[in-house]
KENU-164264 format. One record per residue (C-alpha): residue in one letter; z, y, x. Coordinates in steps of 0.25 Angstrom, whole numbers, plus 5000, padded with zeros to 4 digits. Layout:
<sites>
A:Z:Y:X
...
</sites>
This chain:
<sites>
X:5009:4897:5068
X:5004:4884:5077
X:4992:4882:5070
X:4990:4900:5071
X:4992:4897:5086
X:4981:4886:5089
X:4972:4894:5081
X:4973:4906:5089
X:4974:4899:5104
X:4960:4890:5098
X:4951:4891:5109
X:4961:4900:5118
X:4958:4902:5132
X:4959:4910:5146
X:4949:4921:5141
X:4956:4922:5127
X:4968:4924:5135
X:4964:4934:5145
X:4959:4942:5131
X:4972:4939:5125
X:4979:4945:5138
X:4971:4956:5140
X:4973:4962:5126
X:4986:4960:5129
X:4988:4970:5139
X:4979:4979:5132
X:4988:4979:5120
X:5002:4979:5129
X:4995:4992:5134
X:4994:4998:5121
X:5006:4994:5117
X:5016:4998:5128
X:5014:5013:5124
X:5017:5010:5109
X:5028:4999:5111
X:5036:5010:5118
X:5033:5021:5107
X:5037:5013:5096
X:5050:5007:5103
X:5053:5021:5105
X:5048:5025:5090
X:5058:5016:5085
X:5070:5021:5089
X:5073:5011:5101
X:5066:5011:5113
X:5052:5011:5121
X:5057:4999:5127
X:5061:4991:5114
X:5048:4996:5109
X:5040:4989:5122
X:5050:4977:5121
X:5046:4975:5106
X:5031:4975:5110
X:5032:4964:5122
X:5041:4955:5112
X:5033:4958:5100
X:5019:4954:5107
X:5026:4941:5110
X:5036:4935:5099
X:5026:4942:5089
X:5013:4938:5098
X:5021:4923:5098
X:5021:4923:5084
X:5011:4931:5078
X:5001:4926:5065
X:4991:4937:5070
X:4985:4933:5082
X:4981:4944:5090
X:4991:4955:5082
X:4999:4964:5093
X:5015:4967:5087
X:5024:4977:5094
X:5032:4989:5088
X:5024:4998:5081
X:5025:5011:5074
X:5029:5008:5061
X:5043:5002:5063
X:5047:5014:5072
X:5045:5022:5061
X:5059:5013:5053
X:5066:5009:5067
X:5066:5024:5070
X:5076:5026:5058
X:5083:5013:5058
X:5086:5017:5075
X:5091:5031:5071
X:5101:5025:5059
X:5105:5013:5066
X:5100:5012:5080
X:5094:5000:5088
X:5104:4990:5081
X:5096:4998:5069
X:5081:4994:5073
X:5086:4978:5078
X:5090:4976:5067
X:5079:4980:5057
X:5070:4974:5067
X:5076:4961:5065
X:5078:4962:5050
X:5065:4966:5050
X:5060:4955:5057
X:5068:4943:5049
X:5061:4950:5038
X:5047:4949:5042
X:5051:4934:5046
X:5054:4933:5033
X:5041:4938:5026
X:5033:4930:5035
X:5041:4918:5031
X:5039:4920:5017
X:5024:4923:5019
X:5028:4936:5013
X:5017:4947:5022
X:5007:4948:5012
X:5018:4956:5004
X:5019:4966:5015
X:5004:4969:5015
X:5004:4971:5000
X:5007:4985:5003
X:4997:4994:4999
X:4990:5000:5009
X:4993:5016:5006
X:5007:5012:5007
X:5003:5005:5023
X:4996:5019:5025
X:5006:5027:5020
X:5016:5020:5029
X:5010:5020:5040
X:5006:5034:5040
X:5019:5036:5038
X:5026:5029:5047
X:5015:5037:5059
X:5023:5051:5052
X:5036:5043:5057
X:5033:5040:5070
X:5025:5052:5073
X:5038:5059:5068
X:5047:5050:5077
X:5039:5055:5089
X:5039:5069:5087
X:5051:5071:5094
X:5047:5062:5107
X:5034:5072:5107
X:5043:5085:5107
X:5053:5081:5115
X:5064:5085:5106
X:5075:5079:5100
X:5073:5067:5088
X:5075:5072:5074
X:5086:5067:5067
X:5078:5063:5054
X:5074:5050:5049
X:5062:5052:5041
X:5048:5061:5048
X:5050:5071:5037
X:5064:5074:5040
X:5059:5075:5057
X:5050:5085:5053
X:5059:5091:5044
X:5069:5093:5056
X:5059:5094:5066
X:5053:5107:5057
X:5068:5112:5057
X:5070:5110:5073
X:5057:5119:5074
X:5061:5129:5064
X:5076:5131:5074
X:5068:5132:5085
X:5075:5118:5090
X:5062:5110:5091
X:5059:5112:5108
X:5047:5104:5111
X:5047:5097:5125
X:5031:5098:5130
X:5032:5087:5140
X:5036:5078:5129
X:5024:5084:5119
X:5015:5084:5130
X:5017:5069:5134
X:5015:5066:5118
X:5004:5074:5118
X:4998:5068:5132
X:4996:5054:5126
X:4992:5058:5112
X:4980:5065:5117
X:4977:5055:5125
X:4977:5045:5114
X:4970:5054:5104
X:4960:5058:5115
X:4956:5047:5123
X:4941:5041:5117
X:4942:5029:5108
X:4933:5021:5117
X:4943:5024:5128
X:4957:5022:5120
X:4949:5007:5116
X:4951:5002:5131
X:4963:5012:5136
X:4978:5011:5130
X:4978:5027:5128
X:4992:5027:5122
X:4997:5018:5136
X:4988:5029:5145
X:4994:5041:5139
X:5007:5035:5138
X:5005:5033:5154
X:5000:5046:5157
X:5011:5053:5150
X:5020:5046:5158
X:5014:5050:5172
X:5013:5064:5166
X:5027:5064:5162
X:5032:5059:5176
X:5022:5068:5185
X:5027:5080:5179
X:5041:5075:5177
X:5044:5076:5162
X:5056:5074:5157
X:5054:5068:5144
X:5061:5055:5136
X:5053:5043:5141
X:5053:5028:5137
X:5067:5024:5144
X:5069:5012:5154
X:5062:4999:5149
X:5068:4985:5152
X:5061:4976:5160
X:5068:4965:5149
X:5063:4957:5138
X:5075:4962:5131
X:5080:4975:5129
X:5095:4978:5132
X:5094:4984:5120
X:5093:4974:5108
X:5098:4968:5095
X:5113:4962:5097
X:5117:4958:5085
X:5132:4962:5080
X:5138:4960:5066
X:5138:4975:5066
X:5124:4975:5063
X:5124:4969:5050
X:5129:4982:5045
X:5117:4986:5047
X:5107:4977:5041
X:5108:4982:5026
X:5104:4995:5031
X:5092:4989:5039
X:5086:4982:5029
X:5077:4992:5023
X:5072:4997:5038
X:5070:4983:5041
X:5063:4979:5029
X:5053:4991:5034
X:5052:4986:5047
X:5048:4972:5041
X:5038:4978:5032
X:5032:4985:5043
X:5031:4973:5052
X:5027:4966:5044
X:5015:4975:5038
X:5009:4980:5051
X:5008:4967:5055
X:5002:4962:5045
X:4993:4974:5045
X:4990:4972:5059
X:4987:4958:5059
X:4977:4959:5048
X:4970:4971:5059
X:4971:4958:5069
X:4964:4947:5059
X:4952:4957:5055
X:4949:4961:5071
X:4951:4947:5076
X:4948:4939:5065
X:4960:4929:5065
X:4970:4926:5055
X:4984:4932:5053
X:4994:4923:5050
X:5002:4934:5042
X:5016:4925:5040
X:5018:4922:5055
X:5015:4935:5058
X:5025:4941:5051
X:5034:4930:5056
X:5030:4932:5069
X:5033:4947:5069
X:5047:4944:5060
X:5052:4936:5074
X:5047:4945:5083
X:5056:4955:5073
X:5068:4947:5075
X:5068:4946:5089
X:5065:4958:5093
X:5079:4965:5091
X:5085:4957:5102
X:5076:4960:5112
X:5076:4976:5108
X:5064:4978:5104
X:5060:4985:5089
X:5051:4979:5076
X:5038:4974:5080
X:5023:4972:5071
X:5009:4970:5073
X:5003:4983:5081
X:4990:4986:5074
X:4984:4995:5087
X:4988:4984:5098
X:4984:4972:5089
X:4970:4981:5089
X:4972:4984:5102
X:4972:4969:5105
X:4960:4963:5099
X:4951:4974:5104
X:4956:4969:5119
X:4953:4956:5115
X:4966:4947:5110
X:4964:4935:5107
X:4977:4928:5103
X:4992:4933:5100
X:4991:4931:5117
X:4987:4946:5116
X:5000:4952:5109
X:5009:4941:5118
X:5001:4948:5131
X:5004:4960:5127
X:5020:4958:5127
X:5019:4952:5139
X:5010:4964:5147
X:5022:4975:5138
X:5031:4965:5146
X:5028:4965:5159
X:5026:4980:5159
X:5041:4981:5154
X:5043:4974:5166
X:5035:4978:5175
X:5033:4994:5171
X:5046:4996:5163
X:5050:5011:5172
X:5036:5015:5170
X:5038:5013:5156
X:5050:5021:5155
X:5045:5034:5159
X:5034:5034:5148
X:5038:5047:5140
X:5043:5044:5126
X:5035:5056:5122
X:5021:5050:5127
X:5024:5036:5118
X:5028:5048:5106
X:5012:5053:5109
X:5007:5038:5107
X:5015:5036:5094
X:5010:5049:5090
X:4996:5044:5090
X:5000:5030:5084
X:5004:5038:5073
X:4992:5043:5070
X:4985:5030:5072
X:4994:5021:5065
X:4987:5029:5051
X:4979:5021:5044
X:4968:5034:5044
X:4957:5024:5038
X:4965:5022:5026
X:4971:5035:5026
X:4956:5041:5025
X:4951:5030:5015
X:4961:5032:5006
X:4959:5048:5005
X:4945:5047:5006
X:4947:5039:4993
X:4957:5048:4988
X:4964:5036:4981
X:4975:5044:4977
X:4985:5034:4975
X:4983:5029:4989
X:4985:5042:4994
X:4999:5044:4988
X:5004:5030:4992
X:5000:5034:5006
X:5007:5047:5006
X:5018:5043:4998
X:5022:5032:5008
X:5019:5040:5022
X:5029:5051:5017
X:5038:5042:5012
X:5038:5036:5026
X:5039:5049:5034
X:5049:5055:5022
X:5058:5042:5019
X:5060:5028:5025
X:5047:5018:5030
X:5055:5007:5018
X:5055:5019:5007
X:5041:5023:5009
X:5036:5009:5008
X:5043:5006:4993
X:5035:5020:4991
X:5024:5019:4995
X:5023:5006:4989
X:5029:5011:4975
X:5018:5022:4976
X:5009:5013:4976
X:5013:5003:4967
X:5015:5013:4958
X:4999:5017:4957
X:4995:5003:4958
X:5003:4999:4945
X:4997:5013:4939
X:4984:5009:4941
X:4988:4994:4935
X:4993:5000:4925
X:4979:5006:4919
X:4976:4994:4909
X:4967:4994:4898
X:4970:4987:4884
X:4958:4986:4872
X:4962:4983:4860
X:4947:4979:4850
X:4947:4971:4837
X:4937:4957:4838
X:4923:4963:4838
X:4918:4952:4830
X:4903:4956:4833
X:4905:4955:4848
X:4909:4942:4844
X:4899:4937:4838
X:4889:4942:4850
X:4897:4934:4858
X:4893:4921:4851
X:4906:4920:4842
X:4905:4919:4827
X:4916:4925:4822
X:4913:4930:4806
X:4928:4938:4804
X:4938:4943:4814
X:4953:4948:4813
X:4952:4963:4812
X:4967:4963:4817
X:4964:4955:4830
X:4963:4962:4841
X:4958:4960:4857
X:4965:4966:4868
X:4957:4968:4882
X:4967:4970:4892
X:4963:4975:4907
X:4972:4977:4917
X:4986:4970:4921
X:4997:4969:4911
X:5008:4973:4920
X:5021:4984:4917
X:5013:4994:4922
X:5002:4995:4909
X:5010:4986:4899
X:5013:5003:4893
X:4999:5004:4892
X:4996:4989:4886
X:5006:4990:4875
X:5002:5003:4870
X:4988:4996:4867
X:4996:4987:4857
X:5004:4996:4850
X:4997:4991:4839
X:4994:4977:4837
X:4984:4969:4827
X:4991:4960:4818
X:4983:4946:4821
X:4978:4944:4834
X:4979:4951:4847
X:4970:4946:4859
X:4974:4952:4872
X:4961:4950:4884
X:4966:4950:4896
X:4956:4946:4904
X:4958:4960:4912
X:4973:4958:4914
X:4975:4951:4929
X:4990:4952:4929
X:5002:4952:4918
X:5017:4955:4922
X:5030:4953:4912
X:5026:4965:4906
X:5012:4963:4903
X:5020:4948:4897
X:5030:4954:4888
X:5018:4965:4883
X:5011:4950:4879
X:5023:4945:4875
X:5025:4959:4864
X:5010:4956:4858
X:5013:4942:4856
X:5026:4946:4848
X:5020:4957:4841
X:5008:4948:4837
X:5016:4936:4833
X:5025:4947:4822
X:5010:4951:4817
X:5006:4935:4815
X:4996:4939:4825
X:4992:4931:4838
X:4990:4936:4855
X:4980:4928:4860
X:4972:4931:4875
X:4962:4932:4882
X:4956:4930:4896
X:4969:4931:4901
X:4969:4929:4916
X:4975:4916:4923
X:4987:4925:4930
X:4990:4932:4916
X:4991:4918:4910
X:5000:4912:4920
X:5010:4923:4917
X:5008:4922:4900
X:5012:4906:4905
X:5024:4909:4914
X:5029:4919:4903
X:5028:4910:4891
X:5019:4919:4885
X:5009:4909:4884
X:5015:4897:4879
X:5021:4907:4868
X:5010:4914:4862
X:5001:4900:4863
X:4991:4897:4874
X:4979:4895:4862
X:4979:4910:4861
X:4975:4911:4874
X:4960:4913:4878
X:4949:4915:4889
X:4941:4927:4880
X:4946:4934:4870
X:4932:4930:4860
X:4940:4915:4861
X:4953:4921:4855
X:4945:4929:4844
X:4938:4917:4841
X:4953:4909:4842
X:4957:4920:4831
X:4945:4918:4824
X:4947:4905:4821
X:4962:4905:4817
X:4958:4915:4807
X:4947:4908:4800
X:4956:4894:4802
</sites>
């Protein structure tokens, strides 16, 4: 950490920080509007939501691997929290924060992260989209003005939402729609060379705000805002709790994974526009504490923000100084603007994650991978967005992920086996005078790994066998599992019952390592082992005219 540290401050001065500040209120501005929408999103409140953002661009900024990478609450755990706050209330989302965070501690530790982003990128998709259907539905309710539907799940909301309209129950509050509407259009409508230099979401949020107060709508805003650094709200650990933790693992375990991928994700973002390296252990480390700490001062789960670490190097950051400065500007507005805040209607921060939804798509890959029509990309990505909008976020990961393992070890599977007697005049061009061969020895040019998933299709080729010698090439083999061992292991019996031999050929240096571990090697002889498979014709050769 010290030695990421003096690399980044190499060379820092007074202009480098004014950048570093400046960004920093660039981004607090972006991220006020957002910090509130998720805080609210999650099942908690706007103000834990602003809270978590203030802590996050500190302890995280403090500790961070990805210098210049913005963290605060984002959309994707307010997509789990928002079950867990239902089933189990605040205690609920404390604790699977804090789990959540000793896991990611964890991972970082045990330099575990390059696992997470072993996840195949339709699945990422599929998720995300997925989770966008989740929050979208979360808000619908905020728009209308009506009351919360009791389902978990989006498709059971719209289920119920369709039954409420179909009793004539569903009365839709137009001051609420049309605050929601207000900002969308605003953030839809306002020119791109504009929305680069003005906070949209923040303006719209604003102007909803004087609109709702000059014509006096009585509509649900964001509540009172502390002027603390610590909610009264927050974790207090009883003995009670640990009820709960057995329960709480799966959610937290969700939780984790997503920290720790959109981190991850977004760091990578922050390295290709700035150039500068992610150290990805400390990062996740850095995060995992933030994690920790941040159920005791009230806040909900926080990760590296995509759009505001963006939002950052575009105004110029420098340093982690940008995502500490931006804590601090949140922070002195919670103190200094906290009323004001308070009567920002909920509905208006429901019309900015409205449009987050829809930005939070991947849509370039979306597009690439239809315009490609790589079918079995396309049903990992809708497998896993409907299984998140149907089921559980931890539920459509495992399927989204068997999906697609599933069609990777299909498309494994596909190996070809060529069973050909010694062409003895093909030999002889070669430059190797042979005047007999063994009719009954045969080569075997295998291509393809030897894994469970084509041993079906391997031992089918030697259903019959030669009664000498069997050659197996395996040049074209980059891989062998148990299976593809005890399938070596059946040939080398059922030659040995013939008075035959197995010898090889080409066999790659990772094979070989695993025919040493498994004795395979030592039993059948390392002199029948060769680099070509014209040097073991020419080993059989010789043994039959010896």
């Amino acid at each position: 950490m010290l030695t990421l540290l003096r690399n980044e401050f190499r060379g820092y001065n007074r202009s480098l920080l004014q950048k570093d500040l400046l960004a920093g209120v660039n981004v607090a501005a972006v991220a006020l509007p957002l910090s509130l929408a998720f805080g609210l999103a999650s099942g908690a409140s706007g103000a834990a939501g602003l809270l978590t953002a203030i802590w996050a661009g500190i302890i995280i900024g403090a500790l961070s691997g990805t210098p210049s990478q913005v963290s605060g609450p984002t959309g994707a755990m307010s997509a789990v929290l928002l079950v867990v706050g239902s089933q189990y209330g605040l205690t609920g989302i404390w604790l699977t924060t804090l789990i959540a965070g000793a896991m990611m501690v964890v991972i970082g530790i045990f330099k575990l992260g390059r696992i997470v982003l072993l996840i195949p990128r339709p699945v990422v998709n599929g998720f995300t989209s997925g989770i966008a259907i989740l929050i979208f539905t979360g808000q619908v309710h905020n728009i209308l003005g009506v009351a919360p539907p009791k389902s978990l799940t989006a498709l059971a909301r719209w289920v119920e939402y369709g039954t409420r309209i179909q009793s004539g129950s569903l009365s839709v509050n137009w001051q609420t729609a049309g605050l929601a509407g207000l900002v969308i259009g605003m953030m839809f409508l306002t020119p791109k060379f504009l929305a680069k230099r003005v906070p949209v979401a923040l303006v719209g949020v604003v102007v909803a705000t004087i609109l709702a107060q000059w014509l006096h709508f009585q509509v649900p805003t964001v509540g009172t805002i502390p002027p603390t650094l610590v909610l009264p709200e927050h974790f207090v650990p009883t003995w009670s709790d640990l009820g709960l933790l057995q329960d709480l693992m799966l959610p937290a375990a969700s939780v984790a994974l997503l920290c720790c991928l959109q981190a991850l994700l977004s760091g990578v973002v922050c390295v290709n526009l700035t150039g500068k390296p992610m150290d990805s252990n400390q990062e996740l480390i850095g995060q995992g504490v933030a994690n920790m700490l941040l159920p005791f001062l009230g806040g909900v789960p926080a990760t590296g923000a995509v759009a505001r670490t963006k939002v950052g190097i575009v105004n110029g950051s420098q340093t982690r100084l940008t995502t500490i400065s931006h804590g601090l500007v949140l922070l002195a507005l919670v103190m200094g603007a906290g009323p004001m805040i308070a009567q920002i209607p909920i509905a208006a921060l429901a019309g900015v994650l409205v449009v987050t939804t829809i930005r939070m798509n991947e849509w370039g890959d979306i597009r690439w991978m239809f315009r490609h029509r790589f079918k079995s990309v396309i049903s990992a990505f809708f497998i896993t967005m409907l299984a998140t909008a149907a089921l559980d976020l931890t539920n459509a990961i495992l399927l989204g992920m068997g999906v697609t393992s599933l069609i990777f070890i299909s498309r494994l599977s596909n190996i070809d086996v060529t069973i050909k007697p010694i062409d003895i005049v093909s030999m002889r061009a070669r430059g190797h005078e042979l005047d007999t061969v063994d009719a009954e020895s045969k080569v075997a040019y295998i291509t393809g790994p030897m894994f469970f998933g084509s041993i079906a299709a391997i031992r089918s080729a030697f259903i019959t066998l030669p009664a000498n010698n069997l050659i197996l090439s395996m040049r074209g083999v980059p891989a062998i599992d148990v299976s593809g061992l005890e399938l070596i292991e059946m040939l080398h019996q059922r030659m040995q019952t013939h008075n035959g031999r197995l010898l090889f050929a080409g066999v790659q240096p990772s094979v070989k390592r695993m025919l040493d571990r498994s004795k395979i090697t030592q039993r059948i002889g390392e002199h029948h082992f060769f680099w070509s498979a014209d040097q073991a014709i020419l080993f059989i050769h010789n043994k039959n005219s010896g």
